[in-house]
C-alpha positions in Angstrom: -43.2 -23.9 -46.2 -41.7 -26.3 -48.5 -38.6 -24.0 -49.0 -37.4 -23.7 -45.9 -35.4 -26.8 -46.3 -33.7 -25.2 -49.2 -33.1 -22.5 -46.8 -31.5 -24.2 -44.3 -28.4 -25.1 -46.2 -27.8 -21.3 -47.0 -28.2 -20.1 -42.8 -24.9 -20.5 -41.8 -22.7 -20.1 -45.2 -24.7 -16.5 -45.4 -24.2 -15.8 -41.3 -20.4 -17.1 -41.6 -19.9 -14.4 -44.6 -21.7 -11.6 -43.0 -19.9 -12.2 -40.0 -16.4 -11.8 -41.8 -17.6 -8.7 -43.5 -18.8 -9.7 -46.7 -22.0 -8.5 -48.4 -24.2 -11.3 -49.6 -27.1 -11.0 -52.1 -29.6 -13.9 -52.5 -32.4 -13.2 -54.8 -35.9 -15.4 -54.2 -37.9 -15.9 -56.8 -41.1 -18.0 -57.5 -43.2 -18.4 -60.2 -45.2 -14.9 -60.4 -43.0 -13.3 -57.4 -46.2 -12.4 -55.2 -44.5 -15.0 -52.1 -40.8 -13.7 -53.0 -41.3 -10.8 -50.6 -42.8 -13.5 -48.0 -40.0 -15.9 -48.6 -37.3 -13.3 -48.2 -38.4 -12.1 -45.2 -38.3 -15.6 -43.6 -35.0 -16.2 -44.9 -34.2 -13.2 -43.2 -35.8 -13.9 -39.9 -34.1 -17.3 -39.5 -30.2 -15.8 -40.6 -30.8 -13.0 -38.1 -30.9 -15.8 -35.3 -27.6 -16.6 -36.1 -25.9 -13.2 -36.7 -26.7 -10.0 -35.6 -28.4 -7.9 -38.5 -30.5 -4.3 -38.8 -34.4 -4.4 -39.0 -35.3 -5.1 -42.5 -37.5 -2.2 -44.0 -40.2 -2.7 -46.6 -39.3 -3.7 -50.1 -40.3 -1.9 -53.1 -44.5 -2.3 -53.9 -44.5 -4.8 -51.2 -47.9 -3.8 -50.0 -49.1 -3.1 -53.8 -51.5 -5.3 -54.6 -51.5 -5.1 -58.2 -49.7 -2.6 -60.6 -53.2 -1.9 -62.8 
């Protein structure tokens, strides 16, 4: 996945701030948002590794396919 190596860079600023505390948002986008929730989740994956965080539950209309 091409943004991985974007991701890479953010893994240990994100798990250095979580580990003093700190509440981090980082919003992922793409172009029509259907791989955000994909992307996220790998983002997530890869910072838990490196700091200890809760399960992530499902986001809202993840498994929606289409709103009409």
């Amino acid at each position: 996945m091409i943004n991985e190596r974007y991701f890479a860079a953010w893994i240990p600023r994100l798990a250095l701030w979580i580990n003093q505390g700190k509440t981090s948002y980082l919003m992922v986008h793409t172009p029509d948002n259907r791989q955000a929730p994909a992307l996220a989740r790998s983002l997530y994956a890869r910072l838990a590794e490196a700091c200890s965080l809760p399960p992530l539950g499902d986001f809202p209309g993840e498994s929606q396919a289409s709103l009409f």
